[in-house]
N, C-alpha and C positions, 0 to 999 in steps of 0.2 A: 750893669742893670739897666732894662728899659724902664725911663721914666716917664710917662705923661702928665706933666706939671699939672696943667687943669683939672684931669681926674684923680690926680693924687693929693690934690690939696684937697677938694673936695670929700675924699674919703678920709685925708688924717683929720682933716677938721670936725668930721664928724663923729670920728670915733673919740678923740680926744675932748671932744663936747659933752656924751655920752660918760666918759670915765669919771673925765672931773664933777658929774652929775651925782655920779654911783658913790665915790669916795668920802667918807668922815671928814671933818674936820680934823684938820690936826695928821691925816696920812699926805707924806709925799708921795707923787708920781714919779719915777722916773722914767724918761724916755730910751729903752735900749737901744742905740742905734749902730749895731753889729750890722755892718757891710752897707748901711741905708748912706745915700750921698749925701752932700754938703748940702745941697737942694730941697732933698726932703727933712734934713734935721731942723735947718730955717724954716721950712712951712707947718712943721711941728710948734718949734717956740712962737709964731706968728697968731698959734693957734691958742697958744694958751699952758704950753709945757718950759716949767719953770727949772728943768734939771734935767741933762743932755747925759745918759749913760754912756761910757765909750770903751770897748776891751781893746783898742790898739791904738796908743800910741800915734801912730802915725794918720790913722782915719781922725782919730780928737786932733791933730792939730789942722789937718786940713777942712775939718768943719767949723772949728775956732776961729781960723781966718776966715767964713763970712759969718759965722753969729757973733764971733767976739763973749764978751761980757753982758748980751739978752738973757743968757740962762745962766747957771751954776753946771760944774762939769763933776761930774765923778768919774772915777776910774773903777769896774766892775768887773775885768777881766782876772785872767792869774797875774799876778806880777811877777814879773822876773826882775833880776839886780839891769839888767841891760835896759828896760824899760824903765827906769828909776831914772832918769836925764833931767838936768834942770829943769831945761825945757819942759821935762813933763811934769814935775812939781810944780811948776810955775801955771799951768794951764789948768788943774783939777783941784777943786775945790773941797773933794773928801776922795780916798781912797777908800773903798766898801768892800777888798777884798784881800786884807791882809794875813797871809797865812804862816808868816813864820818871822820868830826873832832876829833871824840875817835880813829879810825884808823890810823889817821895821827898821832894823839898824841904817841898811842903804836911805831909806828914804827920811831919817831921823838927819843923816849928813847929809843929804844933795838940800832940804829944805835948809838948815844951819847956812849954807854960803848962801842963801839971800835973805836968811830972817824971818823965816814962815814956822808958822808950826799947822802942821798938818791931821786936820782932822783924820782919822780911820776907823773900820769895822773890821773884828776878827771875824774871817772866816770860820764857821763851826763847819765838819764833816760830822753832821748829827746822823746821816742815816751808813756811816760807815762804810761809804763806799770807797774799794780801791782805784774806781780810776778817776775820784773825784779828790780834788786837793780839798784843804783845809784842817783845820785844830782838830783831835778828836775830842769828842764829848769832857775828858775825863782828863786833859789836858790845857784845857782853853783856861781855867783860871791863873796858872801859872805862868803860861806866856802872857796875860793882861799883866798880871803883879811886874814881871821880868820887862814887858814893852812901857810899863808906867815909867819907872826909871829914865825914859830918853827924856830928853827936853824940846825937843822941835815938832814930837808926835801927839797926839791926845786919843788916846782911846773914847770915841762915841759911842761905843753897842755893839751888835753882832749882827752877822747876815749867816743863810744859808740858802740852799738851792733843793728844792725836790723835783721830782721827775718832769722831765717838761712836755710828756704824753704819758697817755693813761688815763687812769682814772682819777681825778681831785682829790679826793678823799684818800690818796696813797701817801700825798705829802704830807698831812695830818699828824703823822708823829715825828718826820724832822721836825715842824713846828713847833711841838708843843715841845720834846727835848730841847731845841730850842731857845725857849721862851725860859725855860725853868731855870736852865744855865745863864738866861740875862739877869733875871729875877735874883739868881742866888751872887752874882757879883755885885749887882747895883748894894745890895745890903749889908754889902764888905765897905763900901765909903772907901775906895782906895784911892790915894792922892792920883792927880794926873788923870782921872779915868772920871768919864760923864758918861751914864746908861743911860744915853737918850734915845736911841733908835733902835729900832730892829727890823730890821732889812729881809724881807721873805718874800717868797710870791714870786710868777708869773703870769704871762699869760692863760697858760691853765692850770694855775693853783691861786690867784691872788685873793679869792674869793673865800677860800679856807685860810689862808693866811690871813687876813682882815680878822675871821673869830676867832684865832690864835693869836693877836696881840699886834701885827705885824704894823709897822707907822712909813715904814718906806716899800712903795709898790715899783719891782725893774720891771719894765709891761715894752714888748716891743711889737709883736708880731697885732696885737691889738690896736696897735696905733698905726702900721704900719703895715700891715701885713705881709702876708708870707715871703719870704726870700726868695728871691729866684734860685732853685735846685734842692727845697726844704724838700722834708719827708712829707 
């Protein structure tokens, strides 16, 4: 990717000025930084982003080595057992996209051999899509009860994803499904399990997610803009 340091600090700085302007009290940002370099994730946190989105592995470690411990890292991508490496347990400070009992299980033992307990967010597939991973609606309490049980994990809340074009107002009802299925577990009080967050929104949905409840915002393309070869 071409970079222009000067103009790109200039624009994350401002858009990220702008966000943290718009934002509640009490919602995180997170910064999605899918394919954005080590360069611009540092003029990100420089800017004022307190939490480094990352779906690979390998890009989170190499922007880790130069932000370090400036921000908090999540992990937002799919998890596979192959991306569960100490190493990578060791670098992310919440997993936001846990979709299954084998995944929870991997990442319940690589945290055990250094003594972490890792925070996580189930994945809900609230608007039933098949080429979208995650819990269905109708299933997501039972994998929480079932993932309570480890010792190294903690169940934080739930995320989900709606359309990332289109119109705003489409995402609307994964949200509020959503929200309902947070709602109705927080009220079970199950050991091991804190319903504190709920992970919704993009860049073009964060704004319906916000009046659905949502406390954690993944915003890339707004802080950063467009990728080089997006749609």
């Amino acid at each position: 990717m071409n970079y222009n340091r000067d103009v790109g600090s200039r624009l994350i700085n401002q858009n990220i000025a702008e966000l943290l302007a718009e934002l509640p009290d009490g919602v995180e940002l997170v910064a999605a930084a899918k394919t954005r370099t080590p360069a611009e994730v540092l003029e990100a946190v420089q800017a004022g982003i307190r939490i480094i989105g990352e779906n690979y592995v390998n890009e989170a470690k190499e922007a880790h080595g130069l932000v370090g411990k400036r921000a908090k890292w999540h992990f937002i991508g799919i998890p596979r057992k192959h991306d569960v490496r100490k190493s990578a347990v060791e670098i992310f400070d919440m997993i936001e996209s846990v979709n299954s009992l084998e995944i929870a299980r991997e990442i319940d033992r690589k945290c055990a051999q250094i003594g972490k307990i890792m925070p996580i967010l189930i994945e809900v597939n609230s608007g039933r899509e098949p080429q979208k991973s995650g819990a269905l609606p109708e299933d997501v309490e039972q994998l929480v009860r079932e993932i309570s049980r480890l010792g190294n994990v903690k169940v934080m809340g739930l995320m989900t994803m709606g359309p990332r074009f289109g119109n705003p107002e489409d995402s609307r009802p994964y949200f509020v499904e959503t929200r309902r299925i947070f709602e109705e577990i927080k009220g079970l009080n199950l050991p091991n399990v804190e319903m504190r967050y709920l992970s919704m929104g993009m860049t073009n949905s964060y704004k319906v997610a916000l009046e659905e409840g949502a406390n954690i915002m993944r915003i890339g393309t707004k802080i950063f803009g467009e990728r080089v070869g997006s749609p």
